[in-house]
C-alpha positions in Angstrom: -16.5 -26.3 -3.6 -13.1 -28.4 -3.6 -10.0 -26.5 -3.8 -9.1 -26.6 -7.3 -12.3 -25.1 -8.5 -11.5 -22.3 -6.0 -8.1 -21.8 -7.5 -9.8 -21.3 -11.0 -12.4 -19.1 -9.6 -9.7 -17.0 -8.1 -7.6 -17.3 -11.2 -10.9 -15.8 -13.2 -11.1 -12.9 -10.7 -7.4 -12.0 -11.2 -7.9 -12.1 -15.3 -10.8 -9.8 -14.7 -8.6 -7.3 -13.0 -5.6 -8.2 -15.3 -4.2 -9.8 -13.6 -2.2 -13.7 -13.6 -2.3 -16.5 -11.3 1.6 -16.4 -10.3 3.2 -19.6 -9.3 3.9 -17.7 -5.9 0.3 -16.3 -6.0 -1.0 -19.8 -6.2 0.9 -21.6 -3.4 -0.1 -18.5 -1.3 -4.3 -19.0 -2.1 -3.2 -22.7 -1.8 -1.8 -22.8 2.0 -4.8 -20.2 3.2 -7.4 -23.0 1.2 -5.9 -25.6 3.1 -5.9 -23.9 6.3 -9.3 -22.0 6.0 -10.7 -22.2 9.2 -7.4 -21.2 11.2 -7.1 -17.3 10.3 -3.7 -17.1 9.2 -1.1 -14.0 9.9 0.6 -12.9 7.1 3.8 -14.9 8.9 1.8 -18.0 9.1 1.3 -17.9 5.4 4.7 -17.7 4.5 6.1 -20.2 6.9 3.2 -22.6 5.8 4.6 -21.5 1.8 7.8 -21.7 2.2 7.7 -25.6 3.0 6.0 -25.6 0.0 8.0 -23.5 -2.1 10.8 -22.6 -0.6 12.0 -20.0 -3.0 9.4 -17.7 -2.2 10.6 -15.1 0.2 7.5 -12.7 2.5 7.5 -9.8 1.0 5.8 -11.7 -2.1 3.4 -13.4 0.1 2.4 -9.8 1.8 2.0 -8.9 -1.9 -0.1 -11.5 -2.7 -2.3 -10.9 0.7 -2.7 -7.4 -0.3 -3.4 -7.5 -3.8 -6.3 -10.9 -2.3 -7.5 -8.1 0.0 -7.8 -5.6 -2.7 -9.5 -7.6 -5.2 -12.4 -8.6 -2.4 -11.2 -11.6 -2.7 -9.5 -12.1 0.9 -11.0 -10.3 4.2 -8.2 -8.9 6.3 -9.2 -9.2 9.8 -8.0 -7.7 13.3 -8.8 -9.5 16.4 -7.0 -6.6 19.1 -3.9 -7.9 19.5 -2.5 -6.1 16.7 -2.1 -8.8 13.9 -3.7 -9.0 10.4 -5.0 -12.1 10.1 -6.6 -13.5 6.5 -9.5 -15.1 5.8 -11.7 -15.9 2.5 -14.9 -13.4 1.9 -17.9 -15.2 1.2 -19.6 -13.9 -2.0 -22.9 -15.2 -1.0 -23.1 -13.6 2.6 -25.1 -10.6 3.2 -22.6 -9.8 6.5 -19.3 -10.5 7.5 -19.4 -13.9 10.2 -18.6 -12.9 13.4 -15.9 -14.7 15.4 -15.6 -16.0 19.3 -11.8 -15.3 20.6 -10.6 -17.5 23.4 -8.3 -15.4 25.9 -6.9 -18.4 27.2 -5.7 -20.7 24.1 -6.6 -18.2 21.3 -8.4 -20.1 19.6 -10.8 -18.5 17.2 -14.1 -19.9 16.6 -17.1 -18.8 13.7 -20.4 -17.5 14.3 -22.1 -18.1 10.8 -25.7 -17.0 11.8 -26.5 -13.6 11.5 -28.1 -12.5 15.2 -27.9 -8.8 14.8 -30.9 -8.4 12.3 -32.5 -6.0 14.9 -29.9 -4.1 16.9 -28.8 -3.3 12.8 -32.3 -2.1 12.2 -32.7 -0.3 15.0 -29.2 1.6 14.7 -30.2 2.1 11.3 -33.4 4.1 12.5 -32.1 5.8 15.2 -28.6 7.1 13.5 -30.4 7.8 9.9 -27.5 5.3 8.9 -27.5 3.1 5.8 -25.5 0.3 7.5 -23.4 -1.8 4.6 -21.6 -4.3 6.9 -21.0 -5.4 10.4 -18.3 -7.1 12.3 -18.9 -8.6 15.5 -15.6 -10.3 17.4 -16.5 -11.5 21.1 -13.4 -12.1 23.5 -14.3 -14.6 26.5 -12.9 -18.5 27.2 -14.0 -21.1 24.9 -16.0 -24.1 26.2 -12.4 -26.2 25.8 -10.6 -23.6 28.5 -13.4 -23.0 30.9 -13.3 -26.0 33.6 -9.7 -24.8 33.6 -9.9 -21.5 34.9 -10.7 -20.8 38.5 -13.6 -18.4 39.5 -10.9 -16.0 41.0 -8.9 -15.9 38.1 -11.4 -14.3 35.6 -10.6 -10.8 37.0 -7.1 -11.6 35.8 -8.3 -13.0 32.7 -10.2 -9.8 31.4 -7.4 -7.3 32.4 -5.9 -9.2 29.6 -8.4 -9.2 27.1 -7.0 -6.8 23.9 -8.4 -3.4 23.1 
């Protein structure tokens, strides 16, 4: 789906919930559209809106995060380190993706497949628990920092690894 049918999607979720699709709202949905696959802080957004439309000051683009988050329509997401980062859900998943988190650059990667279809049937049994969701975030060093990290330094490496 291209960006502009995404922004009138959106815009139909807001009128649902009465609310509008805000000038400021829109550049917002925009720059997280256009940077979909790099999960955004709230202080990315607004740097990346601000070149955009400068006028727009952060406290209206943690608004706008908020209210997105609210409304199901972003998925705020913590990987340790203490930021809320921002990510669109997907209406058509049964589970949240899980996400691979490189110590070294911090790079985050996806996981799209679902791999947890029996350790989430099996906790289900054990624990009597109707499970809903699950979120699955695996800290390591991605395949573009490994040949670049000595054996020895690995110990040094996890010590740092948030959480």
């Amino acid at each position: 789906m291209e960006i502009e049918e995404r922004i009138d999607k959106i815009r139909q979720q807001l009128h649902a919930h009465s609310y509008k699709l805000t000038p400021q709202r829109e550049a917002t949905l925009r720059v997280l559209l256009e940077n979909e696959e790099d999960h955004l802080s709230a202080e990315d957004v607004y740097l990346l809106v601000k070149e955009k439309a400068p006028e727009i000051g952060l406290a209206t683009v943690y608004r706008t995060l908020e209210l997105m988050s609210d409304l199901h329509i972003l998925q705020k997401i913590n990987f340790g380190d203490g930021v809320a980062r921002y990510e669109f859900r997907n209406e058509n998943a049964e589970h949240h993706h899980h996400h691979l988190i490189c110590v070294m650059c911090g790079i985050v990667d996806e996981i799209h497949e679902d791999l947890l279809g029996e350790v989430e049937q099996a906790v289900s049994d054990k624990f009597k628990f109707h499970i809903l969701d699950h979120r699955l975030s695996f800290h390591g060093i991605c395949h573009r920092c490994i040949d670049k990290v000595d054996k020895n330094e690995l110990a040094n490496v996890r010590s740092n690894i948030p959480g």
